[in-house]
PyMOL Python script that loads the backbone (N, CA, C, O; Angstrom):
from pymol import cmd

cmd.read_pdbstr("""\
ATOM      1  N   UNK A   1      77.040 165.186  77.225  1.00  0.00           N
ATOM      2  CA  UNK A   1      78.145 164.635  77.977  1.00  0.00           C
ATOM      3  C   UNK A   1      78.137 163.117  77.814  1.00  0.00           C
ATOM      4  O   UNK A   1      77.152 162.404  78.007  1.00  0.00           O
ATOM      5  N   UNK A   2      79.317 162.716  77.445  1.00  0.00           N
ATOM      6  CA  UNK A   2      79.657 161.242  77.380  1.00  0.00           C
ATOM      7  C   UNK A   2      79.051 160.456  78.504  1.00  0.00           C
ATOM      8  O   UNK A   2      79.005 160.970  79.621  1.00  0.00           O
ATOM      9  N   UNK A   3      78.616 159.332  78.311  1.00  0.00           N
ATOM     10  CA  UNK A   3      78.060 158.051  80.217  1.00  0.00           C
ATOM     11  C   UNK A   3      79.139 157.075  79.514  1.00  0.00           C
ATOM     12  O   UNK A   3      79.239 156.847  78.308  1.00  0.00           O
ATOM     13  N   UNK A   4      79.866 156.594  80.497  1.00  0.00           N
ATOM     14  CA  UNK A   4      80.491 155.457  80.737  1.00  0.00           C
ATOM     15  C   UNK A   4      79.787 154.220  80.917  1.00  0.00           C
ATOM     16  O   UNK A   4      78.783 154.446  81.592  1.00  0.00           O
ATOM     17  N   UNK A   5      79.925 152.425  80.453  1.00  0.00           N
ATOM     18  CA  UNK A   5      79.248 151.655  80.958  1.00  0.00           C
ATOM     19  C   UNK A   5      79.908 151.400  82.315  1.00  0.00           C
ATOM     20  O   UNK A   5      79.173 151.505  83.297  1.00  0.00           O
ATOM     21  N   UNK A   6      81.030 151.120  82.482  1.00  0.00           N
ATOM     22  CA  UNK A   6      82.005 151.358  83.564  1.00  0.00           C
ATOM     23  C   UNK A   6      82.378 152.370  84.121  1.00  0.00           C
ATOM     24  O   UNK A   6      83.596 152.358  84.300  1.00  0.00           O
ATOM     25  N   UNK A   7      81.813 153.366  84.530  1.00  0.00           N
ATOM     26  CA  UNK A   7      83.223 154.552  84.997  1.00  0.00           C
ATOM     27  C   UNK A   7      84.131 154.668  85.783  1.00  0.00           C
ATOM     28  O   UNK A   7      83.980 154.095  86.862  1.00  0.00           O
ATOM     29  N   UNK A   8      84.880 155.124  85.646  1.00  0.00           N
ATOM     30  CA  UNK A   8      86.342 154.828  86.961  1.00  0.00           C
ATOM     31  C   UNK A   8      86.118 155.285  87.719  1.00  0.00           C
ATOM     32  O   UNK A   8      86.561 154.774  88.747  1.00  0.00           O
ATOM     33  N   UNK A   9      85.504 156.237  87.848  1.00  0.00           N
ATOM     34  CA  UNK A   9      84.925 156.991  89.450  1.00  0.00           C
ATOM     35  C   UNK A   9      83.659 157.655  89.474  1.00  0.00           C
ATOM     36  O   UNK A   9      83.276 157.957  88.344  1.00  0.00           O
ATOM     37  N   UNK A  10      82.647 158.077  90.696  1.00  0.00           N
ATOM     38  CA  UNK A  10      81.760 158.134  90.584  1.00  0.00           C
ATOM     39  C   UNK A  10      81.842 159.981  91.162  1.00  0.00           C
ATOM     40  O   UNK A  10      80.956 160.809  90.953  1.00  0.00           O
ATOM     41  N   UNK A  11      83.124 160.229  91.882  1.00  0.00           N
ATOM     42  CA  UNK A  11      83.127 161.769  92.364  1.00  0.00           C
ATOM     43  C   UNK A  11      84.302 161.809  92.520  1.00  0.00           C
ATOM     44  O   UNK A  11      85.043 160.826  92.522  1.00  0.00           O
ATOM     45  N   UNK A  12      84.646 163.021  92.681  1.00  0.00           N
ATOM     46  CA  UNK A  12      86.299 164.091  92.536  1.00  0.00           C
ATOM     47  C   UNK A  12      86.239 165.326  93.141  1.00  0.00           C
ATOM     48  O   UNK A  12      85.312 166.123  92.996  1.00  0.00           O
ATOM     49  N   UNK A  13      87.236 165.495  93.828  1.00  0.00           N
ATOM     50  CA  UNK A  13      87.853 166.431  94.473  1.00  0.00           C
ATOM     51  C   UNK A  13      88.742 167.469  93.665  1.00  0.00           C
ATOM     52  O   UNK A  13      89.594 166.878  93.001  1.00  0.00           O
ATOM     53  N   UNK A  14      88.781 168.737  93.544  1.00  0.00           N
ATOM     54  CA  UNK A  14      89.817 169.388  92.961  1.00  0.00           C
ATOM     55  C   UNK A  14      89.472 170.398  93.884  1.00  0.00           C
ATOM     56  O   UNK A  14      88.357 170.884  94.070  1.00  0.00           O
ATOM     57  N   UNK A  15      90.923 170.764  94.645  1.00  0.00           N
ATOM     58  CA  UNK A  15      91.150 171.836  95.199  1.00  0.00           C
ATOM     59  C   UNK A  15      91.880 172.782  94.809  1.00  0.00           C
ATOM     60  O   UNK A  15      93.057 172.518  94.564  1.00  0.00           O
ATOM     61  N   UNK A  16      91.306 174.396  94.608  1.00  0.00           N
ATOM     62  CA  UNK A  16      91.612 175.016  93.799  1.00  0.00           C
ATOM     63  C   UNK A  16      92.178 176.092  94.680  1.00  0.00           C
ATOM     64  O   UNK A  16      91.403 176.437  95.572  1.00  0.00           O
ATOM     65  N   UNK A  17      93.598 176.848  94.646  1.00  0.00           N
ATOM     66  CA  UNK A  17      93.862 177.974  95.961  1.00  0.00           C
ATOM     67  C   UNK A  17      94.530 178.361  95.522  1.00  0.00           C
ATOM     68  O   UNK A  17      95.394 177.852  94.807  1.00  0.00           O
ATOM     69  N   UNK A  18      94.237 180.094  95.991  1.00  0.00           N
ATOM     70  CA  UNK A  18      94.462 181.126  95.318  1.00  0.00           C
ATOM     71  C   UNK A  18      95.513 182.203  96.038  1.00  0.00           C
ATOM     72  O   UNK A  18      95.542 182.038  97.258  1.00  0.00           O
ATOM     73  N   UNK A  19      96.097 182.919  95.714  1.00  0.00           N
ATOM     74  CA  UNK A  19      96.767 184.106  96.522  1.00  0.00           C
ATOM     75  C   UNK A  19      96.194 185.485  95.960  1.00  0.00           C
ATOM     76  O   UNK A  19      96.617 186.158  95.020  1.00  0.00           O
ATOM     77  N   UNK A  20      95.449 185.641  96.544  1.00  0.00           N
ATOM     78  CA  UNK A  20      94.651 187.417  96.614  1.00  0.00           C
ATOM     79  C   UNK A  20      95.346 188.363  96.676  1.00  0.00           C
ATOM     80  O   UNK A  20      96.287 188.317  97.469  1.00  0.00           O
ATOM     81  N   UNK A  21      95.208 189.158  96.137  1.00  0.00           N
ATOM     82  CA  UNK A  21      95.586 190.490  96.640  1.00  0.00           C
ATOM     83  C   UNK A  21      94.812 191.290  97.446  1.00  0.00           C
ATOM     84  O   UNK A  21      93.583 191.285  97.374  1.00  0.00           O
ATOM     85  N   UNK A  22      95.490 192.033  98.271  1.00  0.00           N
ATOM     86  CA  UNK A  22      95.241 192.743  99.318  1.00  0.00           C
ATOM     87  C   UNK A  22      93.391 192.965  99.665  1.00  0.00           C
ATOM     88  O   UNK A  22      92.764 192.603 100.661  1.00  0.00           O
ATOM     89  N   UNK A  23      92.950 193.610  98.560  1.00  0.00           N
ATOM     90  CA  UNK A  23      92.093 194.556  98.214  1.00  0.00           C
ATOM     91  C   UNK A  23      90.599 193.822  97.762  1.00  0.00           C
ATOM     92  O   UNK A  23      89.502 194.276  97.435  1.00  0.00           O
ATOM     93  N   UNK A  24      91.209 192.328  97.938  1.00  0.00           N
ATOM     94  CA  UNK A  24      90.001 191.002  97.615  1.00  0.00           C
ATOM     95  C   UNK A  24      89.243 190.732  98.872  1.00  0.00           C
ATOM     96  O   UNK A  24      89.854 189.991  99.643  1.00  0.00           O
ATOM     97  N   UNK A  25      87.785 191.237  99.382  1.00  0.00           N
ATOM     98  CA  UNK A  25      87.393 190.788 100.270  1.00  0.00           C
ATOM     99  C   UNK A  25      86.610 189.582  99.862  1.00  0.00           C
ATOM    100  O   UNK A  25      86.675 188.975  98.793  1.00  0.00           O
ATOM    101  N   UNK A  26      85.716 189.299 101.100  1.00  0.00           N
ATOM    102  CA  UNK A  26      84.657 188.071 101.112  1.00  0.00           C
ATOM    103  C   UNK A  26      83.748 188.650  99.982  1.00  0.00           C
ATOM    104  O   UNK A  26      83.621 187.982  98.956  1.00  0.00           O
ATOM    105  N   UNK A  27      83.152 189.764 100.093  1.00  0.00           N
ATOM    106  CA  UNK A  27      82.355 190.556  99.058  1.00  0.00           C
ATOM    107  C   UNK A  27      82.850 190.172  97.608  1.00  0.00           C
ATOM    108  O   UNK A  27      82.088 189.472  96.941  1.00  0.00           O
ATOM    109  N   UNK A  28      83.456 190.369  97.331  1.00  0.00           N
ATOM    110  CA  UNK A  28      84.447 189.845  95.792  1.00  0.00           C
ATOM    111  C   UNK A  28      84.309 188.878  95.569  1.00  0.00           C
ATOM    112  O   UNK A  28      84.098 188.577  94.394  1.00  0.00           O
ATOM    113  N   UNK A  29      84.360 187.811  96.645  1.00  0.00           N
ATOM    114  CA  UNK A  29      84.712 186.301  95.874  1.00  0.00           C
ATOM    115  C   UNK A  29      82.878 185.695  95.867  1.00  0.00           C
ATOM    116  O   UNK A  29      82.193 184.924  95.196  1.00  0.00           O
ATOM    117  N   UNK A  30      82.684 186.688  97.165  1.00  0.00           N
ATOM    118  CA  UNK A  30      80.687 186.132  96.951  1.00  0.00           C
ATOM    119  C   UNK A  30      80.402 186.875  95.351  1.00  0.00           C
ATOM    120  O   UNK A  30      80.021 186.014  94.558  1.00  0.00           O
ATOM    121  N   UNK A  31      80.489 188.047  94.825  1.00  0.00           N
ATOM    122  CA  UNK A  31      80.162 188.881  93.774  1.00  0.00           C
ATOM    123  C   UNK A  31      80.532 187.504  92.335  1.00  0.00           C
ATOM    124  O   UNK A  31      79.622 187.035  91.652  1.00  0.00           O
ATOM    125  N   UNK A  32      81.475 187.249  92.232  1.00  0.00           N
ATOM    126  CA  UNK A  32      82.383 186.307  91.023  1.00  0.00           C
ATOM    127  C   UNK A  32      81.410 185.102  91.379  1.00  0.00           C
ATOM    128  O   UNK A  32      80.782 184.750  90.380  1.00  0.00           O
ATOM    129  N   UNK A  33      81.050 184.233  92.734  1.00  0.00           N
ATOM    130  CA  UNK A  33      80.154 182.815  93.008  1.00  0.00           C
ATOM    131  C   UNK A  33      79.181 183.806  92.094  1.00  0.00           C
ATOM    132  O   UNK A  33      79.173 183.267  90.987  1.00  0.00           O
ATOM    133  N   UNK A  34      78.363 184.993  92.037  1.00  0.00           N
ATOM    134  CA  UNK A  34      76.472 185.112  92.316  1.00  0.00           C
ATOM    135  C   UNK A  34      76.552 184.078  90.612  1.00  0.00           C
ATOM    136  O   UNK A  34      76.242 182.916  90.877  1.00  0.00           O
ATOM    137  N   UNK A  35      76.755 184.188  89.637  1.00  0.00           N
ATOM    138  CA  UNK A  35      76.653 183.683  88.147  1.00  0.00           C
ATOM    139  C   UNK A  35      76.469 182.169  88.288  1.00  0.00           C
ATOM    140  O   UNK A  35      75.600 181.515  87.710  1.00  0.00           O
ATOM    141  N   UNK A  36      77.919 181.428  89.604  1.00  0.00           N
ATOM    142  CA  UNK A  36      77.519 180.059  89.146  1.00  0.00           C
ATOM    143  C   UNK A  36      76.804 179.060  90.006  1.00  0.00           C
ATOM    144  O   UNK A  36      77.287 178.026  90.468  1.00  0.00           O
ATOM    145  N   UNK A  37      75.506 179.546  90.166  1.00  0.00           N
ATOM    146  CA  UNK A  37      74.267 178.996  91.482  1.00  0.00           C
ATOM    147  C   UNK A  37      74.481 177.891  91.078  1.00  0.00           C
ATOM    148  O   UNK A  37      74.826 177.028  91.886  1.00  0.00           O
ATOM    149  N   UNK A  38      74.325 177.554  89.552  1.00  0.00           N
ATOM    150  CA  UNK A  38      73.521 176.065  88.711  1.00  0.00           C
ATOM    151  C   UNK A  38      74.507 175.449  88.950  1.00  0.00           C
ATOM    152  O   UNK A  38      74.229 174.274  89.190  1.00  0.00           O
ATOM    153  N   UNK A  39      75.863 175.732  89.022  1.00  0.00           N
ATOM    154  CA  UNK A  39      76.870 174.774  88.664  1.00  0.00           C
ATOM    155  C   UNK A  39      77.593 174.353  90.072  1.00  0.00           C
ATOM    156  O   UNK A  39      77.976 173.198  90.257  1.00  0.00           O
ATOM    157  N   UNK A  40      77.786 175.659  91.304  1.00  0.00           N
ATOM    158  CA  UNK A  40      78.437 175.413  92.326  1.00  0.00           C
ATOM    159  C   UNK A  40      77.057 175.773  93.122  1.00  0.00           C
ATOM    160  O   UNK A  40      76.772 176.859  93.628  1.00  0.00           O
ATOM    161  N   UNK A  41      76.193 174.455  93.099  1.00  0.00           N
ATOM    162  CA  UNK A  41      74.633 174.688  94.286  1.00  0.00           C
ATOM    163  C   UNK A  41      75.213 174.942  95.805  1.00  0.00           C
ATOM    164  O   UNK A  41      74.567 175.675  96.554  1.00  0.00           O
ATOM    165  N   UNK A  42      76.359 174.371  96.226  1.00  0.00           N
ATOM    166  CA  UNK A  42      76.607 174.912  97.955  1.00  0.00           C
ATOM    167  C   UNK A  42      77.359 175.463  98.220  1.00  0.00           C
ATOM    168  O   UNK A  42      78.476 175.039  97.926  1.00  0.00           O
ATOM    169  N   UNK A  43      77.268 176.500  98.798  1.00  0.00           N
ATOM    170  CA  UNK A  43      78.642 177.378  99.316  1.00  0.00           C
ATOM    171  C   UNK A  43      78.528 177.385 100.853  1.00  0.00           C
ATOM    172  O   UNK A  43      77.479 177.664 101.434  1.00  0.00           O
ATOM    173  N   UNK A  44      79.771 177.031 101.521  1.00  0.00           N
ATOM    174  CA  UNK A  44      80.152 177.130 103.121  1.00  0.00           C
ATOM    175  C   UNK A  44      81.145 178.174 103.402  1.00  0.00           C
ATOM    176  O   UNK A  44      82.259 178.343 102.907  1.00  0.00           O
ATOM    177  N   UNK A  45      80.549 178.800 104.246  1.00  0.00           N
ATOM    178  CA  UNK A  45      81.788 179.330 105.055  1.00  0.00           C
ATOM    179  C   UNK A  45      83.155 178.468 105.185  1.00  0.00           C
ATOM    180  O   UNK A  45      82.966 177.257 105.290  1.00  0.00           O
ATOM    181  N   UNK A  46      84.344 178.853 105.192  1.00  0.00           N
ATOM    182  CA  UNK A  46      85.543 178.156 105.475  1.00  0.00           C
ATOM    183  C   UNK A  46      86.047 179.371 106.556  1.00  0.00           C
ATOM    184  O   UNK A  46      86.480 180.500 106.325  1.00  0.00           O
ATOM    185  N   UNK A  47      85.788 178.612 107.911  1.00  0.00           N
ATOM    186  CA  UNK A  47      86.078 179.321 108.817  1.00  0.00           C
ATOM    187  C   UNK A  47      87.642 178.825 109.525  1.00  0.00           C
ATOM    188  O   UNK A  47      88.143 177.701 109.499  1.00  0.00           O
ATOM    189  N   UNK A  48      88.300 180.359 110.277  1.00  0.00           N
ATOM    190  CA  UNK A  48      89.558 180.676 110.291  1.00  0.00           C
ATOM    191  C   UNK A  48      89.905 180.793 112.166  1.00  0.00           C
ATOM    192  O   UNK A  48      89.171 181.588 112.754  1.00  0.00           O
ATOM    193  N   UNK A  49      90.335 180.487 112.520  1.00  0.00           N
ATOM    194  CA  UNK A  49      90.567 180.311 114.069  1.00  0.00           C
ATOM    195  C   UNK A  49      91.987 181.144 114.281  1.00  0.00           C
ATOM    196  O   UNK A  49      92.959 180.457 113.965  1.00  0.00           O
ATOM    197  N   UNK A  50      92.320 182.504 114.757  1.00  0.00           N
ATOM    198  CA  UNK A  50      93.380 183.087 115.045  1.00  0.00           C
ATOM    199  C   UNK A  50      93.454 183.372 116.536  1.00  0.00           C
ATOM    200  O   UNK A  50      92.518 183.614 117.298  1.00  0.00           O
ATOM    201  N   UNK A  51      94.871 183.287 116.822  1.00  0.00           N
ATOM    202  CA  UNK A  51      94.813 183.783 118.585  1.00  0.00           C
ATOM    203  C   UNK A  51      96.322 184.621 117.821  1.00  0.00           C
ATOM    204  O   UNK A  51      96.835 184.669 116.703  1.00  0.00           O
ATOM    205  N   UNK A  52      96.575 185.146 119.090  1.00  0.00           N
ATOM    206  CA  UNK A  52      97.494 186.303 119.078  1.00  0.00           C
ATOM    207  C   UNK A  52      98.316 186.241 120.685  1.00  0.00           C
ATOM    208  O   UNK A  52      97.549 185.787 121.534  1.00  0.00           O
ATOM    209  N   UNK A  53      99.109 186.450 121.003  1.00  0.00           N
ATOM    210  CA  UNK A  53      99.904 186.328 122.158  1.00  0.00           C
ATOM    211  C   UNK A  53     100.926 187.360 122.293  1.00  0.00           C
ATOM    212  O   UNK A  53     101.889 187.386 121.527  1.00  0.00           O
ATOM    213  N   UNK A  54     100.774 188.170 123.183  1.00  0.00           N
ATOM    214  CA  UNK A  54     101.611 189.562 123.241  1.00  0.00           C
ATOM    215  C   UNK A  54     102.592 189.299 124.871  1.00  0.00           C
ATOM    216  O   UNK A  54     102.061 188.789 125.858  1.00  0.00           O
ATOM    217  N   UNK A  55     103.358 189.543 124.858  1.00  0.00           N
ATOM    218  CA  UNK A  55     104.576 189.155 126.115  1.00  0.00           C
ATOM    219  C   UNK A  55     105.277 190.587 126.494  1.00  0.00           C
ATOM    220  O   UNK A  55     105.688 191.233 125.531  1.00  0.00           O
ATOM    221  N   UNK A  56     105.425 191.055 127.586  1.00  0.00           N
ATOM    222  CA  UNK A  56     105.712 192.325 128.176  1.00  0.00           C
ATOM    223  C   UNK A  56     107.135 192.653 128.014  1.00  0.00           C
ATOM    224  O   UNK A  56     107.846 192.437 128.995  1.00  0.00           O
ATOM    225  N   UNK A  57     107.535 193.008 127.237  1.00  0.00           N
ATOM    226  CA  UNK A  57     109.294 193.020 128.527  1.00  0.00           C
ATOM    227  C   UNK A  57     109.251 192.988 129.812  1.00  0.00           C
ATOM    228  O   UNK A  57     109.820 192.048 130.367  1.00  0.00           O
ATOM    229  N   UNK A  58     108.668 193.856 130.505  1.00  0.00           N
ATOM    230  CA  UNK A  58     109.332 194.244 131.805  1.00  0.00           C
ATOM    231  C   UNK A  58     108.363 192.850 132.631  1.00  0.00           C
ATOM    232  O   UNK A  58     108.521 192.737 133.847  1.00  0.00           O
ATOM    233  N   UNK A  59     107.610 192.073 132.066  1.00  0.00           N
ATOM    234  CA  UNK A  59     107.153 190.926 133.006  1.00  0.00           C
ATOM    235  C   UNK A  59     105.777 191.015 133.057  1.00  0.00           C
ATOM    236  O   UNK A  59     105.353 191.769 132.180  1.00  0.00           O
ATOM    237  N   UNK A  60     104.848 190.490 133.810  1.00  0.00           N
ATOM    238  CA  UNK A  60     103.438 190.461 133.650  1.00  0.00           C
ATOM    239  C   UNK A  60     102.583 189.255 133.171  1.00  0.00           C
ATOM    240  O   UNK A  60     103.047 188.122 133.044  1.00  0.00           O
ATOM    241  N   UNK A  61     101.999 189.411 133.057  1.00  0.00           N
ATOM    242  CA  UNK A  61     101.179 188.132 132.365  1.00  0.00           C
ATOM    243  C   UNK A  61     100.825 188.708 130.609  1.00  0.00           C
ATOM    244  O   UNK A  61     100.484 189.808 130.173  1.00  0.00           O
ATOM    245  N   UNK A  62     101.122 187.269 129.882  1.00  0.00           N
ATOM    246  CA  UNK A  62     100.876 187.205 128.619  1.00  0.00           C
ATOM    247  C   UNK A  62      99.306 187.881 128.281  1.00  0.00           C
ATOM    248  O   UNK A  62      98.365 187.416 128.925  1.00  0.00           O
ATOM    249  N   UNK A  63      99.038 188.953 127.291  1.00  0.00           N
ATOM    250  CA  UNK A  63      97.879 189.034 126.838  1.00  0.00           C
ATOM    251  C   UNK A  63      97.702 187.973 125.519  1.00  0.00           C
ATOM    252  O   UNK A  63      98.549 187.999 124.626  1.00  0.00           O
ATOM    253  N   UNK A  64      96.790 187.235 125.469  1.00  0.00           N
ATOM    254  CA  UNK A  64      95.879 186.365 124.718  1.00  0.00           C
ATOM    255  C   UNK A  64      94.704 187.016 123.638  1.00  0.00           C
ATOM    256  O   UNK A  64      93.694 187.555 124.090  1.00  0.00           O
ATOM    257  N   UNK A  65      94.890 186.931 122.538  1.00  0.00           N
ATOM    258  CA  UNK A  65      93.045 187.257 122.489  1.00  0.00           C
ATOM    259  C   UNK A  65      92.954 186.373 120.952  1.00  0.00           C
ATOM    260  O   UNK A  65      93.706 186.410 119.978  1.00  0.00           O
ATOM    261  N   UNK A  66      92.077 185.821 121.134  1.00  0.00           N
ATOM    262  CA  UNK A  66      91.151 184.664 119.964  1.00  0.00           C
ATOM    263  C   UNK A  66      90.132 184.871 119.202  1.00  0.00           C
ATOM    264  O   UNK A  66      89.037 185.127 119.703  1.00  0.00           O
ATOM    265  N   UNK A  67      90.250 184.823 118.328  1.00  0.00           N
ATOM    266  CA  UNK A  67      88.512 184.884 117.576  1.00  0.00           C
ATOM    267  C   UNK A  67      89.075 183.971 116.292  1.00  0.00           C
ATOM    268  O   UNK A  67      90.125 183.408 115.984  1.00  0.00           O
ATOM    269  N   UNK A  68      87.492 184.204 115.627  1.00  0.00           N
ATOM    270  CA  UNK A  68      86.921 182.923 114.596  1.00  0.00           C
ATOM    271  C   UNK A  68      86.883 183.828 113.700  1.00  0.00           C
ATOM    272  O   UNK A  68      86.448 184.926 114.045  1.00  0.00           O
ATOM    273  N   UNK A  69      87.430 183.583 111.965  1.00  0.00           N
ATOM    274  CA  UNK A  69      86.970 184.485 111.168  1.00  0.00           C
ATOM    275  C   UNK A  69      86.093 183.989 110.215  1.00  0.00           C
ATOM    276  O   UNK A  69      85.795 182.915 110.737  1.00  0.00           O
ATOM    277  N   UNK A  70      85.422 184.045 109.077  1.00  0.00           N
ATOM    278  CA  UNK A  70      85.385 183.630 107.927  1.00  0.00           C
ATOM    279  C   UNK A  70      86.399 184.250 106.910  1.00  0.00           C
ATOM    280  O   UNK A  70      86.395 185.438 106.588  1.00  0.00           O
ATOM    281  N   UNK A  71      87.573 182.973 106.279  1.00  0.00           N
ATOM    282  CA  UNK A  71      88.162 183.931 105.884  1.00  0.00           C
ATOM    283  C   UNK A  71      88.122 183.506 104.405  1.00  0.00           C
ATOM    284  O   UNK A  71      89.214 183.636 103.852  1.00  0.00           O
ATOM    285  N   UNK A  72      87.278 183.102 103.743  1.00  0.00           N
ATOM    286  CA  UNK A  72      86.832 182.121 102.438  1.00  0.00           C
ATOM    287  C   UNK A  72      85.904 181.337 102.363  1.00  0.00           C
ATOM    288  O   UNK A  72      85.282 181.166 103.411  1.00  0.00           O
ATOM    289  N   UNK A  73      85.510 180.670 101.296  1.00  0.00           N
ATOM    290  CA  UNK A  73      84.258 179.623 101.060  1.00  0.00           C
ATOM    291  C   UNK A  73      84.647 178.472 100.213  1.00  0.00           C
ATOM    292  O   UNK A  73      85.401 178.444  99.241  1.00  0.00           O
ATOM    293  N   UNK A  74      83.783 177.265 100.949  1.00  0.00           N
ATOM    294  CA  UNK A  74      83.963 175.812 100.078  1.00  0.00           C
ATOM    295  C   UNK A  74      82.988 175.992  99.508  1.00  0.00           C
ATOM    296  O   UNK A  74      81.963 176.596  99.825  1.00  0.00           O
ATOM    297  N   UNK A  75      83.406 175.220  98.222  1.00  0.00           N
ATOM    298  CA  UNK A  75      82.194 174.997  97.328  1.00  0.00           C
ATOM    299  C   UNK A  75      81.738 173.633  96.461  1.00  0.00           C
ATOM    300  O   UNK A  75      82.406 173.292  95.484  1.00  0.00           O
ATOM    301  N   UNK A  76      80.647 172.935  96.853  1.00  0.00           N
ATOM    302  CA  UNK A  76      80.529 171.956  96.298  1.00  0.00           C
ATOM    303  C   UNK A  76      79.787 172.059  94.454  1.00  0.00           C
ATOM    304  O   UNK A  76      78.780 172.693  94.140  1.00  0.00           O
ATOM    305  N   UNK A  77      80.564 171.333  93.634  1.00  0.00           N
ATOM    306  CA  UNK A  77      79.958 171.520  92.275  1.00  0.00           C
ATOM    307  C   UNK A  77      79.162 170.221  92.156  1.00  0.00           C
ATOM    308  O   UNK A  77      79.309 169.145  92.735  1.00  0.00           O
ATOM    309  N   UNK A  78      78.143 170.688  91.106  1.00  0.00           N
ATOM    310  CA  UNK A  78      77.142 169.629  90.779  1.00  0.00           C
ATOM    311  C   UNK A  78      77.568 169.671  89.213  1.00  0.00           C
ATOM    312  O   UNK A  78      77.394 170.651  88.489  1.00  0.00           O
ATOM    313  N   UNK A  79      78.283 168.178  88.724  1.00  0.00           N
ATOM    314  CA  UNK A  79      78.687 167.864  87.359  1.00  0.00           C
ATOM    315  C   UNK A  79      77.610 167.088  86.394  1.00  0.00           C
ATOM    316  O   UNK A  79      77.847 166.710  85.247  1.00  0.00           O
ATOM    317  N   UNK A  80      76.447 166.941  87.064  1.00  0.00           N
ATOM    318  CA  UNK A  80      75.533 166.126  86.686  1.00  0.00           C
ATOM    319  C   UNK A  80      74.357 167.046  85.941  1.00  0.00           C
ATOM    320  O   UNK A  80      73.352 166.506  85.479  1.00  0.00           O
TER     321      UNK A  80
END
""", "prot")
cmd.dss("prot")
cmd.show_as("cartoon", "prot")
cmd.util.cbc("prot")
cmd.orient("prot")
């Protein structure tokens, strides 16, 4: 790999996003990471925050309910 005496930058961002199909779990996208340990050393959870809000017709109080998902992973690459 080429060294710069100058380089224009020292790190980079590329965000890469995808549209899955249905049938793509977390399992899948961990299975496709296991090959690139050397190249992508950290993987994070990219966690997902959903609530839901249901309203009666006939009146009542709103049902609520919240949870946290994992619904993907960041990944830091090592270019060095």
């Amino acid at each position: 790999m080429e060294t710069f005496k100058n380089p224009p930058i020292t790190e980079a961002i590329i965000d890469i996003q995808a549209v899955l199909s249905q049938d793509t779990d977390l399992a899948t996208l961990k299975n496709f990471q296991a090959g690139l340990e050397t190249r992508f050393l950290q993987r994070h959870d990219r966690i997902g925050f959903q609530q839901t809000f249901q309203v009666k017709a006939g009146g009542g109080p709103p049902a609520v309910s919240s949870f946290i998902v994992v619904d993907g992973f960041r990944q830091l690459a090592s270019v060095w």
